[in-house]
C-alpha positions in Angstrom: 69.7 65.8 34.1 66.9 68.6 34.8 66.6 66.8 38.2 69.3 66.3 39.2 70.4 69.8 38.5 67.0 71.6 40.2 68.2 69.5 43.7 71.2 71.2 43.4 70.5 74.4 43.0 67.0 75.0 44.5 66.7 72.9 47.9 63.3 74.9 48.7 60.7 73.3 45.5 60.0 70.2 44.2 60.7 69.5 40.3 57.6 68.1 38.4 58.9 66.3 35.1 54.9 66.2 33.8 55.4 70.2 33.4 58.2 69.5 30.7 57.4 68.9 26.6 60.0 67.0 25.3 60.0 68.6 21.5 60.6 66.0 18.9 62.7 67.4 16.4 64.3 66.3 12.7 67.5 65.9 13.1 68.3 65.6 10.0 66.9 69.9 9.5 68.6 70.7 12.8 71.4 73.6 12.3 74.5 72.3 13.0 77.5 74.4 14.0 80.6 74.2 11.9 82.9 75.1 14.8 84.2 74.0 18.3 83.3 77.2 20.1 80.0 78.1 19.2 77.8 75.5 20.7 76.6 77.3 23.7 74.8 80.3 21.5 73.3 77.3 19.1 71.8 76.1 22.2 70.6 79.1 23.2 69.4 79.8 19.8 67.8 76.3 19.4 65.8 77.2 22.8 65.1 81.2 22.4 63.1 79.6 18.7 61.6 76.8 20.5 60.6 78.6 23.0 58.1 81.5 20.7 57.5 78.4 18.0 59.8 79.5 15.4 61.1 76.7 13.1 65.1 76.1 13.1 66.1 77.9 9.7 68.9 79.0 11.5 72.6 78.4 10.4 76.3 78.9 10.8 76.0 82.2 8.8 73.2 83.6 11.6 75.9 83.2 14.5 76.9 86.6 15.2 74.1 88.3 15.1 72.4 86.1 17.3 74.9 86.6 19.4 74.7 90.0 19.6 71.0 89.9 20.2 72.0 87.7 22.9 73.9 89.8 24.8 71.3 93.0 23.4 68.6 90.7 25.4 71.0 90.3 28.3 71.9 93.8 28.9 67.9 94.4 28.3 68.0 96.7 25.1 64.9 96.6 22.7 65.7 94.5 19.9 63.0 97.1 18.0 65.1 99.8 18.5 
């Protein structure tokens, strides 16, 4: 999927699969959203906390705050402040 999708959009480099980690994760631990319209900020959530090494003890209850510091990080306002 990653390939395909870097030919799409970025003609100019080449896309090197060895610089990927594919992160094994318990599935069974994994938050799971209780909805049909949150999905896109529980993968964003799942990535941000992947992403700085934090473990998933996220869930349902955490949603709208981290989607507010979503679109805090977006609009580039300290999350310290």
């Amino acid at each position: 999927y990653l390939k395909d999708e870097h030919a799409a959009k970025d003609h100019a480099g080449t896309f090197d699969e060895n610089e990927w980690v594919l992160e094994d994760t318990d599935t069974s631990v994994t938050p799971q959203q209780q909805n049909g319209y949150d999905c896109g900020v529980f993968t964003c959530t799942c990535a941000d906390f992947l992403s700085v090494g934090l473990p998933l003890d996220y869930s349902q209850r955490d949603i709208k705050e981290q989607r507010k510091r979503m679109v805090w990080k977006i609009m580039g306002v300290s999350l310290d402040a």
